[in-house]
N, C-alpha and C positions, 0 to 999 in steps of 0.2 A: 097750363103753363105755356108756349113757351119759345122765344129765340135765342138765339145763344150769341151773349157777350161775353166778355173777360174785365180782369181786374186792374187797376193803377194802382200803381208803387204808392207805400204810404208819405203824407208828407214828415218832415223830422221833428225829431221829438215825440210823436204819437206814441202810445204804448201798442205792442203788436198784438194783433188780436190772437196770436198763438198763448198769449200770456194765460193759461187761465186759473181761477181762484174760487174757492168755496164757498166765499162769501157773498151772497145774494142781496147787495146792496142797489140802489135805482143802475138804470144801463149806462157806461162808460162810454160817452162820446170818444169816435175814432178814426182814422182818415184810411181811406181805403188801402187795402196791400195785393202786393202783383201775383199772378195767377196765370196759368197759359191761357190761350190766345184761343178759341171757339172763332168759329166763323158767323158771322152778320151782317143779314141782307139790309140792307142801305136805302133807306123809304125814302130818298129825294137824290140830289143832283151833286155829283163833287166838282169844284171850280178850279178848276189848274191852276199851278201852282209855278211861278217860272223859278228853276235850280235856285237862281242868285235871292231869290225872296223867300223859298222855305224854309231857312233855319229861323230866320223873324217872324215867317207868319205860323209857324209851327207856335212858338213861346206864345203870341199873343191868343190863340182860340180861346173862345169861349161858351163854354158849354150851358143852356137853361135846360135844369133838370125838371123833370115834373114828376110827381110823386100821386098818382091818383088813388086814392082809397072809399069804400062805404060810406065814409063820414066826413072824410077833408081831403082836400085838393093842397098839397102842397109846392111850391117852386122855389128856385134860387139859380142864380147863375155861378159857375165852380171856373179854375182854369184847369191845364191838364194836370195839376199837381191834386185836385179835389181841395183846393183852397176857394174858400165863400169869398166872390167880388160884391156881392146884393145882399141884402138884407134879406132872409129867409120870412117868404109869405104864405098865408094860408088862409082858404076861404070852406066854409061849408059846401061837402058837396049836394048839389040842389036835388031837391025830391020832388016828382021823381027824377032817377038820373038819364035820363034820357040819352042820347049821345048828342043831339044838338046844343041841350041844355051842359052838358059837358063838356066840349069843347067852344063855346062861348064863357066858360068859367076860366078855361085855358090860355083864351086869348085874352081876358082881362090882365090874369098873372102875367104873363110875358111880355106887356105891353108895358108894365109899372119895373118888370128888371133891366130896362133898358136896351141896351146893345148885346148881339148875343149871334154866333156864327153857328152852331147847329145844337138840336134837339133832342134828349133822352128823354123816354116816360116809361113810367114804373106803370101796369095795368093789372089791374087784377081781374083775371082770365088768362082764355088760352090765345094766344095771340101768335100767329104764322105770317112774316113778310110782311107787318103792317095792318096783317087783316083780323079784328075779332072775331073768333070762333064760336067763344060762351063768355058770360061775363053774369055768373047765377048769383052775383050781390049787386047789382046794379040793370038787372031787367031783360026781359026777353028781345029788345030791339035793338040789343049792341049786337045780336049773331049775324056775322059775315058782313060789319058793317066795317068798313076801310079806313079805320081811324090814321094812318101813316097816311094815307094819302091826303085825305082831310086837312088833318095838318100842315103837310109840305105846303098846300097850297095856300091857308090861312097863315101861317107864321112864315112864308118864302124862306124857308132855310132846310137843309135836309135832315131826315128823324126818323130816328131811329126807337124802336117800342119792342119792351120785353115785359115777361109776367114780374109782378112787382115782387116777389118773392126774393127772383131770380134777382134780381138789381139790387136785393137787400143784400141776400148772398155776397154778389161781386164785393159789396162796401166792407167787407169784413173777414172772407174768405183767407186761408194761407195759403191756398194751392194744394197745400200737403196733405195725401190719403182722401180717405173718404171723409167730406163735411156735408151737415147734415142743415138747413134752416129750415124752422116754425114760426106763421109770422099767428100773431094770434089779433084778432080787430073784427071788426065786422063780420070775419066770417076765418077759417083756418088757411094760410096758406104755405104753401113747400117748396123746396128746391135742393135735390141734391148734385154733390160736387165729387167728382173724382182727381184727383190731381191737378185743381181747378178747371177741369174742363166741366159743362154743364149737362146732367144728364138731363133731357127734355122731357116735357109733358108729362109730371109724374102726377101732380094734382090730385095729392093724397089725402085733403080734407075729403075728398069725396067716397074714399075709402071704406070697409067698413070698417068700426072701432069697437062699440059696446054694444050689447043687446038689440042688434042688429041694426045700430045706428053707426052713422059714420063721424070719422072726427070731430066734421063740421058740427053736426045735429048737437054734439054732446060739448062741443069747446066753446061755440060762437060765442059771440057777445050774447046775443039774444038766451044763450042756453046757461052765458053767466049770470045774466039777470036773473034768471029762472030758478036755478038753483042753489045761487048764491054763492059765497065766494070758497066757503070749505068744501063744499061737495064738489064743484068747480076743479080743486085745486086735486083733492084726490083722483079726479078725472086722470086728470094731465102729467101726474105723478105716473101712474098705468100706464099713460101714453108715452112717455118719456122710458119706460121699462121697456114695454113693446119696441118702439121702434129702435132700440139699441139691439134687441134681439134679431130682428130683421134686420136693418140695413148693416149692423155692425159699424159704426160711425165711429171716427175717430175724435171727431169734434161735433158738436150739438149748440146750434145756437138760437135761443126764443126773442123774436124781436115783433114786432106790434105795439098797437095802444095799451093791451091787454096784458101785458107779461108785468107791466109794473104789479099785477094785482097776483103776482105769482109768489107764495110766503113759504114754500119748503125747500128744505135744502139741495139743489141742484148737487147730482154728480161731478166728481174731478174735471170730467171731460166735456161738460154742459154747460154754459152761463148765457144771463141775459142779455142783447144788444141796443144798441140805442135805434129809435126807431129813424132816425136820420141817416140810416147806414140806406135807407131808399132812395136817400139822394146823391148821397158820397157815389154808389154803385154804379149810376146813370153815365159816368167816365169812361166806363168799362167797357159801353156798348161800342164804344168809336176806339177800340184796343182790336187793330185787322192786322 
């Protein structure tokens, strides 16, 4: 995992994600909600701002979120409310995923949303100040590779990059007690939340889980093809037991490509998220 952003206030009328419900219907699209404030290093340049112009140019930012995953590349550009100004795009991401190859996927996206004053990305890995550490679903040649830098230079704007988990989290988060995310896709990913502040680098798919395998081995996609989707689901039912025993979570939320394929009943304190909480999140990072 991991940097640490914070969350934006949701927009009105949204239902709060504190709301939760037993019934395990597809995920409820939802606009981010406020959370304290983590501290995040700033992968580019802030441009002053004169008194008489910030309350204008505060209202107009706008933010292109980028959402990198196993499988797809997503982006959109949000304002500071997590209100969509672009059309939400998405491309396959290339295999392999190289980082060159990846960040020329990037620049196509953000070239087609237009106008856009700075940058969030959701990464899956462990990501420090902009720099990839590991990134064990997308290949040995992202380690300590400078993706924040890369960028600022390739998009001239300043960017900000958190483990995409973490960025799910902020999209969804109450702040309140300990909350817990499972993102489930290409491979497992984590993020827990104390009073919405971010605890770092927990990177619990790597964990062990089952018969001496770890989350990942036993949740991934590849481990859902494998063994299909009941034995899949009893997996994750176990895991959802366990980790309530550990971490004692007051909230649980499963979001990924994968959670639609999740068919038992979720606990009071568990429900599924919309996998766009990876973008709603990306607000959060620029919350100092």
């Amino acid at each position: 995992m991991k940097n640490d952003p914070a969350s934006e206030p949701a927009a009105g009328g949204m239902t709060s994600p504190g709301d939760f419900s037993s019934e395990q219907g597809d995920p409820v699209e939802q606009q981010p909600q406020g959370s304290q404030t983590p501290s995040t290093s700033d992968e580019g340049t802030t441009i002053p701002i004169h008194d008489n112009q910030a309350k204008t140019a505060k209202k107009s930012l706008r933010t292109l979120v980028i959402d990198v995953g196993g499988a797809g590349i997503k982006a959109e550009v949000l304002n500071e409310k997590g209100k969509s100004l672009t059309p939400r795009a998405r491309v396959s991401t290339p295999q392999p995923a190289t980082p060159a190859a990846v960040v020329a996927e990037i620049q196509t996206l953000a070239k087609k949303q237009g106008k856009f004053d700075r940058v969030s990305v959701g990464f899956p890995g462990v990501v420090k100040n902009g720099l990839v550490l590991t990134a064990p679903n997308l290949g040995e040649r992202w380690k300590n590779f400078n993706l924040g830098k890369i960028l600022r230079q390739k998009l001239r704007q300043p960017v900000r990059i958190s483990n995409d988990a973490d960025v799910q989290g902020f999209g969804v988060i109450t702040g309140r007690g300990v909350e817990m995310v499972i993102t489930l896709g290409t491979g497992v990913g984590s993020a827990l939340f104390v009073n919405g502040v971010l605890v770092p680098n927990l990177e619990l798919g790597h964990h062990p889980f089952l018969k001496g395998k770890t989350y990942e081995e036993k949740l991934s996609n590849a481990a859902l093809e494998k063994a299909g989707k009941k034995k899949w689901n009893k997996r994750l039912m176990k895991a959802v037991q366990q980790l309530q025993l550990i971490f004692n979570y007051d909230r649980l939320y499963l979001g990924g490509g994968n959670s639609k394929h999740v068919l038992f009943k979720l606990p009071p304190n568990a429900r599924k998220i919309s996998n766009e909480a990876g973008l709603w999140g990306g607000i959060a990072l620029w919350r100092d």
